[in-house]
N, C-alpha and C positions, 0 to 999 in steps of 0.2 A: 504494500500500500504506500502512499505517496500523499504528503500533506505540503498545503498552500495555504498561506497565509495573507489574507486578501487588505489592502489597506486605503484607506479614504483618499482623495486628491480634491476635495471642491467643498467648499462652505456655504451655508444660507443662513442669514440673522434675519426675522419676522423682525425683528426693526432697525433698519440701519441708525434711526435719529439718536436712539438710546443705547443701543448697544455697538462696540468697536471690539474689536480684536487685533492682537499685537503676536509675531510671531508667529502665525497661523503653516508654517512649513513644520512646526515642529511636531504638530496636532496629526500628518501625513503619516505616521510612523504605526507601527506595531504595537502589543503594550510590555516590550520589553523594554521603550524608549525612556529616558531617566529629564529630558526635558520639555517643555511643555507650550503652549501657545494660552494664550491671558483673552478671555472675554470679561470685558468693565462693563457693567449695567449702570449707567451716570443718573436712571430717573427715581427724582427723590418720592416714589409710590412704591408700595408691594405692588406692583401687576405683573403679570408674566409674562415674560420676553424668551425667547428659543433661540439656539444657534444646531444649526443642521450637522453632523460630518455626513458628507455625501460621498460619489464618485469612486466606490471601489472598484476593482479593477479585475470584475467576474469574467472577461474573457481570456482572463490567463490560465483559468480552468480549461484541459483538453477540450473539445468539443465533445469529443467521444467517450470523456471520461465516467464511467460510474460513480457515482457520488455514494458514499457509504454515512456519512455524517458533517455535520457542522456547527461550530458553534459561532454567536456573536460577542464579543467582547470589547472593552472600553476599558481604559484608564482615567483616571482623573478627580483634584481633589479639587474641591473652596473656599472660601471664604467670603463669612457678611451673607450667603444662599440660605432660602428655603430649603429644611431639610427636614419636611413633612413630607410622609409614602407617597400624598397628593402629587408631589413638583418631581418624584423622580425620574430617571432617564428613559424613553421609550424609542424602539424601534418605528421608524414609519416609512409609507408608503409615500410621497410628495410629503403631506403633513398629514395623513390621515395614522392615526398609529395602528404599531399593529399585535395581535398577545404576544404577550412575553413579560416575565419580570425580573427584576433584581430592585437593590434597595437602594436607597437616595443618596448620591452624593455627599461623602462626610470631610473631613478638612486634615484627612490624612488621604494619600495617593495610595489609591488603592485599585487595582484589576477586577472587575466585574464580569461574569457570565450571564447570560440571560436565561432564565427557564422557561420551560415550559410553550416557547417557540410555536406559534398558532398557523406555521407556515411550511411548504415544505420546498426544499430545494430550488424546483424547476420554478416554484415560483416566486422564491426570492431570487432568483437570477434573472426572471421576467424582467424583473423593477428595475433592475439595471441603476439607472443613473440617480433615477427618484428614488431609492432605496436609498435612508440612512439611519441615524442615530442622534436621536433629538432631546438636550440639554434644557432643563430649566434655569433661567438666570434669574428668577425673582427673589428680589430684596426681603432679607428675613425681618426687617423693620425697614422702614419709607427714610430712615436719615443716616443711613450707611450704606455705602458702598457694595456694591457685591461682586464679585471676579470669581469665574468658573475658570479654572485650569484643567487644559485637556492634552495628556501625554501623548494619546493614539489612541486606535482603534482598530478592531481586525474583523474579521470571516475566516475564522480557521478552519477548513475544508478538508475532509479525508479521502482520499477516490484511489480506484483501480484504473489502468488501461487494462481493456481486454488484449488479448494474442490477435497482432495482427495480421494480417492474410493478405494473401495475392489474389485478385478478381482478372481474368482473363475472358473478352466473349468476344469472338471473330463470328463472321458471316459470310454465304458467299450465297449468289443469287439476287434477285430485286426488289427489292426493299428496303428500309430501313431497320435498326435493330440499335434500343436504346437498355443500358449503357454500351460502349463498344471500346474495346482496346482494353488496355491492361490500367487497374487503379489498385487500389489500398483499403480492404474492406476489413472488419474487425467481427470475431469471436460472437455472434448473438445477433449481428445486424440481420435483420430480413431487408434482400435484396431483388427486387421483383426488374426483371430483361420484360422488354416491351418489343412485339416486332411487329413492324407493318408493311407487309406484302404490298408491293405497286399493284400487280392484280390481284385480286382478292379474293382469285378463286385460286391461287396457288397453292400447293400445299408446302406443309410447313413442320421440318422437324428437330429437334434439339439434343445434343449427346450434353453429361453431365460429366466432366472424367472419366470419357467413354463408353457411361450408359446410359443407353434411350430412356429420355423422361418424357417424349413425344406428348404417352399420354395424358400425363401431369398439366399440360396447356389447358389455358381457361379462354376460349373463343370470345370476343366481345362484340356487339355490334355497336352502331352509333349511334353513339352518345347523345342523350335530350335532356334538356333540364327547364323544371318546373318548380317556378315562384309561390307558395302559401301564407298565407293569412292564417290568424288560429278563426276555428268558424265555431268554439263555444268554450265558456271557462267556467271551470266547478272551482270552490273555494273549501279550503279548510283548518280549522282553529284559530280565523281572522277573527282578532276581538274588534276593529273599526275598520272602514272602508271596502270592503268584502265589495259592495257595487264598481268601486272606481276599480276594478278586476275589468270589469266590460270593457272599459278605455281602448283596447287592443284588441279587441274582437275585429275584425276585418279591416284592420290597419297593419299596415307597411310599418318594417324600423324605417324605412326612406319614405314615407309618406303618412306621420305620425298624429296621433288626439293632441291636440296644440299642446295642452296643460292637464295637471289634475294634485289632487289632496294627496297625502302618503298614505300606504295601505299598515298595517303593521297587528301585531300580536299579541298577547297579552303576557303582563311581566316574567321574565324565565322561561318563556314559553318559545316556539317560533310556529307560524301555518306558513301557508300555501296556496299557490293560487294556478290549478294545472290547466294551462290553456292545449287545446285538440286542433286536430286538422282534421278535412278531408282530401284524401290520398287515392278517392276510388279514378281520380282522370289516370293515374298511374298503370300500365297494364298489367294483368294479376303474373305475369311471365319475366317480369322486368327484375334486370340485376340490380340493385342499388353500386351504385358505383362510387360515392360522395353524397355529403351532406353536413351543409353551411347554417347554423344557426344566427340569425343576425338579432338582437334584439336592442329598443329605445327606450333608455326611462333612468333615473336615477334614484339615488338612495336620502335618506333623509339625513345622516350624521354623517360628517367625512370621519367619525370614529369605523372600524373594521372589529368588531367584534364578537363573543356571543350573542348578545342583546342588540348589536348594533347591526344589521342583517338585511341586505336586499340584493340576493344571488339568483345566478338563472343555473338550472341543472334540466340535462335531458333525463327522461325515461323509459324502457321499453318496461311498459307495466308496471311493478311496482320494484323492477331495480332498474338504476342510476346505470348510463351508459355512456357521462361524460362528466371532466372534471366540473368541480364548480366555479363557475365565472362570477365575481364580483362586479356589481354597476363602482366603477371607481370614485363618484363625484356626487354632491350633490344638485346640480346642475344637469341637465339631460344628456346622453350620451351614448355613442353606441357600443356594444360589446357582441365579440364572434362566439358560437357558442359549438364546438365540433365533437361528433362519438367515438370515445376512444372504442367501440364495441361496435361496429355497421352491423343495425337491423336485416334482416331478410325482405323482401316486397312483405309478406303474408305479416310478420313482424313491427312492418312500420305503421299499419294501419291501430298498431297500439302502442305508438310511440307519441309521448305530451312532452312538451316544454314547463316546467311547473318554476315559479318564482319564490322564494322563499324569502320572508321578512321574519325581523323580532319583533321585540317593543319599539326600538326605532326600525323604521322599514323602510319602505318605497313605494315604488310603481313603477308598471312597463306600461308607455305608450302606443309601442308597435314593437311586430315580428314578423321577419321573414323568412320562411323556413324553403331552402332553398335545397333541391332534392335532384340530383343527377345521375341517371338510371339507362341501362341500354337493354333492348329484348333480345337480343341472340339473333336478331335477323338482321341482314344486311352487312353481314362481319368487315368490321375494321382495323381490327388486331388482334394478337395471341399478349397474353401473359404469363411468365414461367417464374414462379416464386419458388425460394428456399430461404433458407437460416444458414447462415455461415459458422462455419466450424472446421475448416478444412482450407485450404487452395482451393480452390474454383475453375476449371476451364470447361467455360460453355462453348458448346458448338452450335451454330443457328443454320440450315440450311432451307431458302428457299426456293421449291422447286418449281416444275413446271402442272400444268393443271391436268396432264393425261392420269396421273397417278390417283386413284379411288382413295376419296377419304371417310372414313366410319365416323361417326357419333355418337355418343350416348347422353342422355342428360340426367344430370345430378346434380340435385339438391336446385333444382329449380335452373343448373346452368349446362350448354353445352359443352361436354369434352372430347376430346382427339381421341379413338379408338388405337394403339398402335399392335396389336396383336389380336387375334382371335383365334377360338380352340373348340373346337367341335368332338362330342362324346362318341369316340368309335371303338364298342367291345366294353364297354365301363370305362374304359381312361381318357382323358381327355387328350386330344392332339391335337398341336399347332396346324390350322390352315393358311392356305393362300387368300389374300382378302379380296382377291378379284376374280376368285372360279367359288368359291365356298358358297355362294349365296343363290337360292331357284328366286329367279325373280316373280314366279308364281303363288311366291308360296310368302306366310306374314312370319315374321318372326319375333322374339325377347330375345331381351338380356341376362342371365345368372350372374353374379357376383362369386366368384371361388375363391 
């Protein structure tokens, strides 16, 4: 394993009138650093004033790294500060904070951990630049001074690389064939080869390390995509505005209910608000290929918390089939919402967008649930998926169209046939695919 040490580069003071800072290079450090950077609070009130550390530096993280763990930490001591639990240090998202805790700022230099981290990973790396760590500088009484000293601060990161690999995929024939040439592929990655025949009645076949995965191909045809609206919304455990749920019933995130009231829950509690489509223009044979969740609306607190809560989650029935998206503002705004889990056609037809609020809540304006599906007719390409674990060398050859090609369909999709075996005497034998078949006669498929 292999650990990085992530450290701040950029500042923000919620008021520059009041607040300055002196040495602020020193603050850029780790919290092994033994010197410090000075924020002066000069306003003779207790009110409270914030200096941000921002600007870590998440993309020194592999890309492809496994992230196993992390922690937040700070250094830093004061003097003349509030040092009531109320004023102490929070992690935040621009200024919205976000869980975590540790204790307040005391007037020895001390190293802090956060607990309890209400976030995970992928999406404190999200936050990127807006992610930092936000200092109370309010005055423990209105006629002294107060000066936050701040050592550093860090993201100490623990990760793996996986074993990396050689991806090889050569082609010959006409067509295209994505990816192509030799890359650098890692331990776990799924890597899906796309080929598209110029004639599209070509046939098409694929060695693995020189064994036929022909059949393995997933036929696709071309591609259509189709815009929704939610066309009805049930509500549940809303203690106020359960109506202003309607707001988005046959509105666009792009073409949105101007306004509305925040919806939200009752204390310690959180509901929900699950908005439906109709999905029957879709045809009952259709692959789901992709599926974009667009939704409009914002939250009522720029706090992020338990009680603080107006997130959009997919569902296929009654499990979650995509992370949870936060409305990040309270101001209106859009957010994407995509399933880490693709529905089936038969599947989406019970799949809801549902909004979840606390005691502070929100409201969603508009959704567009944006659904892009092909039928197997008209074919436009092949797809040949695996999992890396190995070197790689694909072979793609596309042929000419005299060659018969078999199909079978499964699970609702067409596949490549590349052997067939007909029962002669009780055992099964391999046939030829172009004499084996009476065209008089109907036949099935067995699975052996």
């Amino acid at each position: 394993m292999a650990t990085i040490r992530l450290v701040p580069s950029t500042y923000y003071l919620s008021s520059s009138s009041y607040l300055s800072v002196s040495n602020i290079n020193n603050a850029y450090a780790n919290t092994d650093s033994d010197t410090y950077a000075t924020v002066t609070n000069t306003r003779q009130r207790t009110s409270s004033y914030y200096v941000y550390l921002r600007g870590f530096n998440f993309d020194d993280v592999p890309e492809n790294a496994i992230v196993s763990s992390f922690e937040v930490k700070f250094k830093a001591r004061e003097s003349g500060v509030s040092t009531s639990s109320s004023y102490r240090p929070y992690m935040c998202h621009n200024t919205s904070t976000i869980t975590g805790t540790c204790s307040a700022v005391s007037t020895t230099a001390t190293t802090q951990t956060f607990t309890g981290v209400g976030v995970t990973w992928e999406t404190l790396k999200g936050y990127g630049s807006n992610f930092g760590i936000r200092f109370n500088c309010r005055r423990a009484s209105s006629g002294t001074t107060s000066y936050m000293y701040l050592y550093g601060a860090e993201i100490e990161v623990t990760y793996t690389i996986p074993t990396p690999r050689t991806l090889s995929v050569s082609s010959s024939g006409d067509g295209t064939v994505t990816p192509s040439g030799t890359s650098t592929v890692y331990d776990g990655d799924e890597v899906e080869v796309v080929i598209s025949p110029t004639n599209k009645s070509d046939t098409v076949t694929v060695t693995h390390n020189g064994t036929d995965v022909t059949s393995q191909l997933v036929a696709h045809g071309a591609g259509s995509t189709s815009t929704f609206t939610a066309d009805d919304v049930t509500t549940h455990s809303i203690q106020s505005g359960s109506s202003y749920a309607e707001y988005a019933v046959g509105r666009s995130a792009e073409n949105p209910y101007s306004s509305g009231n925040n919806m939200y829950a009752s204390s310690g509690s959180t509901g929900y608000a699950a908005y439906s489509f109709d999905f029957s223009s879709i045809p009952s044979n259709a692959v789901i290929e992709d599926i974009e969740v667009r939704a409009y609306g914002h939250r009522e607190s720029s706090t992020i918390s338990s009680s603080y809560v107006s997130q959009c989650v997919l569902y296929n029935g009654s499990t979650a089939i995509s992370e949870e998206v936060d409305f990040p503002y309270t101001s209106d705004s859009l957010i994407t919402i995509t399933p880490t889990d693709m529905p089936t056609r038969s599947e989406l037809d019970s799949v809801t967008l549902r909004h979840y609020v606390g005691y502070y809540g929100g409201l969603v304006l508009g959704i567009s649930f944006v659904v892009t599906y092909s039928t197997g007719t008209g074919l436009d390409h092949y797809t040949y998926t695996f999992t890396v674990s190995a070197d790689a060398n694909i072979v793609v050859t596309i042929g000419g169209a005299s060659q018969p090609v078999l199909y079978i369909k499964q699970n609702g999709t067409w596949k490549t046939v590349s052997r067939v075996y007909k029962k002669v005497n009780g055992a099964w034998v391999e046939q030829d695919i172009t004499t084996v078949f009476d065209t008089s006669a109907k036949y099935h498929h067995k699975e052996v």
